[in-house]
N, C-alpha and C positions, 0 to 999 in steps of 0.2 A: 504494500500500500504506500509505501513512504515513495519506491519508485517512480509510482505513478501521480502523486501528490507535486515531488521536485519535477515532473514532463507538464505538465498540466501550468506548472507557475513560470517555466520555462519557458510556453510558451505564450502565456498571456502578457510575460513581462518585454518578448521579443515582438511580442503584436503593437503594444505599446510603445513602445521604443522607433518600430516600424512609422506607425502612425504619427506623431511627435517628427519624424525628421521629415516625412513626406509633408506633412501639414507646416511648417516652420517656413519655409519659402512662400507658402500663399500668404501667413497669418502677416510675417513681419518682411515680405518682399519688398513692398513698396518704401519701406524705411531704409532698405540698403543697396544701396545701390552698385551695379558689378565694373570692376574695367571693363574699356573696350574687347582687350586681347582675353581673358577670360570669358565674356558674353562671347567673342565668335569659334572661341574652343569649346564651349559647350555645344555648337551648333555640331559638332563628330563625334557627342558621345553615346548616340543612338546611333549610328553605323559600327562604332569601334564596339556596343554590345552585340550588337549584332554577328560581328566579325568573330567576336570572343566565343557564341555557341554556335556558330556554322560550321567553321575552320576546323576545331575540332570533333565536329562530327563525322566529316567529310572526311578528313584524313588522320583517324587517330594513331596515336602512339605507343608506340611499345620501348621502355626504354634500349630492351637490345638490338630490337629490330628496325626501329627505326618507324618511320611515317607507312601504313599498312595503306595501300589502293585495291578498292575495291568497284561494286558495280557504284555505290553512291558518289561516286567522284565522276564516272560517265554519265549519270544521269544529271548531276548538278550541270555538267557542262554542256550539254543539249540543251536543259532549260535554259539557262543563260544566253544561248546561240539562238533558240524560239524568241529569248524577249527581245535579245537586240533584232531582230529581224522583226517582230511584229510592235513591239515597244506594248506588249499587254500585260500586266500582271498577273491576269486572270489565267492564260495561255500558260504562262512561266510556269506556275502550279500545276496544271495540267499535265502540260510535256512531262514536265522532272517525276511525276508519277507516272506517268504511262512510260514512261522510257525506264525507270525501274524496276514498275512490275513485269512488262517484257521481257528485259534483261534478264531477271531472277526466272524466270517463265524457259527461257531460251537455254540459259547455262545451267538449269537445273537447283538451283539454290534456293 
């Protein structure tokens, strides 16, 4: 019981903490105001999240083996070659799934 007591406060006190640092920029933004050069670096830190869970999904690591390629590396890059060629996002999703499940379909995986 004590386990599940210390999980429980664990995570009410990380929910809080959660809320509190997302809530602090609306509450008290307008009081502080950012550099220029830090306002136009935040404008990369949704692509660099981005980047942070793609990348390693795409090409995970082994530390002895080095970066693993698989089919998800071929189908990332078909998707990619559908959106520059049609410029749709909606396409982009499509492809990179049909061209996966193919793939796993074709090579038996």
């Amino acid at each position: 019981m004590e386990n599940s007591a210390y999980l429980y406060t664990a995570i009410v006190l990380l929910a809080i903490c959660t809320a509190i640092c997302r809530a602090g920029y609306f509450v008290f933004g307008h009081y502080i105001t950012l550099p220029d050069g830090l306002r136009s670096a935040l404008r990369y830190a949704p692509l660099a999240a981005l980047t942070g869970i793609v990348i390693p999904e795409l090409l995970p690591w082994h530390p002895i083996d080095g970066p693993q390629v698989d089919l998800r590396l071929l189908a990332a890059a078909i998707a990619v070659g559908v959106f520059l060629w049609t410029r749709n996002g909606f396409l982009l999703i499509i492809s990179g799934m049909a061209a996966l499940w193919i793939s796993r379909w074709l090579f038996g995986l």
